[in-house]
N, C-alpha and C positions, 0 to 999 in steps of 0.2 A: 504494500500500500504506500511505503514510502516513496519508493518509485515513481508513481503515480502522482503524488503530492508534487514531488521534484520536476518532473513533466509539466503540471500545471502550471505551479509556476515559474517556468520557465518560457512556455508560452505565452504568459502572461507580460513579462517581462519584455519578451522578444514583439509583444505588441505593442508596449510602451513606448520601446525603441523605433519601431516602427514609426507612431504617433509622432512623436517626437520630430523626427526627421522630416515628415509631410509637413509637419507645421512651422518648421527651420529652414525650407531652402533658400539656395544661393542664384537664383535665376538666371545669372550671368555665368554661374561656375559650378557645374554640380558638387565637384569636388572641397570647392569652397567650405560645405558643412562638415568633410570630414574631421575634422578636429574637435566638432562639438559635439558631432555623432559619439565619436570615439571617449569624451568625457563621459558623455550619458548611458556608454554602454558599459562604461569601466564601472562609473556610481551605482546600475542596478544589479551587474553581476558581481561585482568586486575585482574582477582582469577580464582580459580581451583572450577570449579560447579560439581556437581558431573556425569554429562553427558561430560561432557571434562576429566576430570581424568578416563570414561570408557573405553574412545577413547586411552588415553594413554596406557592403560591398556590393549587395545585391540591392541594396532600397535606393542606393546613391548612382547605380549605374556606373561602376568603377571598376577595375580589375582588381582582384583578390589581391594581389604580389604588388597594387599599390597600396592597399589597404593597412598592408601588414610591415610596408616600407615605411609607414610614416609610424602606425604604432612603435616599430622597435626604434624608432630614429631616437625619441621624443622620451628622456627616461620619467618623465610622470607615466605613463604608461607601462602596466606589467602586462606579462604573457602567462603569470601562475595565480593560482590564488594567494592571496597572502590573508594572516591568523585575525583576528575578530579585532586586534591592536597592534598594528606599525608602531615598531620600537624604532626612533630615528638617531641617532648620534651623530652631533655636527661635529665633519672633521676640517671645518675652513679652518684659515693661519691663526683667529685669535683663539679659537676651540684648542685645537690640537696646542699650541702654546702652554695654555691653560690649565690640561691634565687629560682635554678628550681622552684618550688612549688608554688608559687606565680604567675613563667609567665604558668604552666601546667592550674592553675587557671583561669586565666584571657583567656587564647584561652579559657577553657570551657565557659563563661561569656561572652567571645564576638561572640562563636558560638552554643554557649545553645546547647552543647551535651557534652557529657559525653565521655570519654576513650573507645577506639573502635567503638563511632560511628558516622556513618555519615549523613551530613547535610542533611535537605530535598531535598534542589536543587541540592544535587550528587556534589558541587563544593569541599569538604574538609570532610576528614578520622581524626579524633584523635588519635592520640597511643603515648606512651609513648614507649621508647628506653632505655637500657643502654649505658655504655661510649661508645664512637664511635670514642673515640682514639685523640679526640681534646682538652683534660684537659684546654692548655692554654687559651682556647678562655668561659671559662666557665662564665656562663651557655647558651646553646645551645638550639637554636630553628631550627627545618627546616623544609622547606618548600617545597616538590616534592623533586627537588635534591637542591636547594640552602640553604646553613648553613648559619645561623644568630648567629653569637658570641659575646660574654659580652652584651648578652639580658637584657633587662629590663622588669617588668610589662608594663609601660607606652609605650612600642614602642610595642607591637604586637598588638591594632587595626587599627594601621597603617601601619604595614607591611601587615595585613591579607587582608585589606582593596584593596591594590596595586593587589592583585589577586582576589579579588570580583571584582571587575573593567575592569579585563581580559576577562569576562566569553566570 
């Protein structure tokens, strides 16, 4: 039955996307919408599979093999799923100055995965980021969308932990 649920809404989704695109074109360019396409198919699936970037491909009248050139071009775009929380680590010059590399360490040690990947229970994605435009607060952790500034090693199994707790 779960199956089935997953099927539904997936269709469901894939008509959203749909929707979406009919009500976005670029009349001068069809290709023009692909970027906004490609947000809005990232936001309901959570990545770009490569049966959903066909579907783009096919509602925008474009070739698959462009579809999928501009996704991997563009690193806000993924091609995996990633965990219910993006753990980010900013490694710009005032991050990494700062001790980045120590707290990039310790999320891997406290979630025994490695850069880009995710947890077995799907709760948390690792990546690493450059500047993100917050120097003063350095060095930076975040977490989904909330930024953790003048991070330490010693406070991220306690931060991680406040969203293991969430599931």
């Amino acid at each position: 039955m779960d199956s089935c649920i997953t099927c539904n809404d997936k269709s469901a989704k894939l008509k959203e996307l749909s929707e979406y695109i009919e009500q976005h074109p670029d009349p001068v360019n069809p290709q023009g919408g692909l970027i906004a396409a490609l947000h809005k198919a990232q936001e309901l699936f959570g990545y770009l599979s490569p049966d959903v970037m066909g579907h783009v491909a096919q509602e925008l009248q474009v070739p698959e093999a462009y579809v999928s050139g501009v996704a991997t071009f563009y690193s806000y775009f993924t091609l995996t799923p990633r965990g219910k929380y993006v753990v980010s680590v900013c490694m710009g010059t005032a991050c990494y100055v700062k001790g980045a590399t120590a707290i990039l360490d310790t999320v891997k040690k406290v979630l025994q995965i490695e850069d880009g990947e995710t947890t077995d229970d799907g709760l948390f994605t690792l990546t690493q980021t450059r500047c993100i435009g917050a120097c003063g607060l350095a060095p930076i952790m975040i977490v989904g969308d909330k930024v953790y500034g003048r991070m330490t090693a010693d406070q991220v199994s306690e931060i991680l932990a406040k969203y293991q707790h969430e599931k």
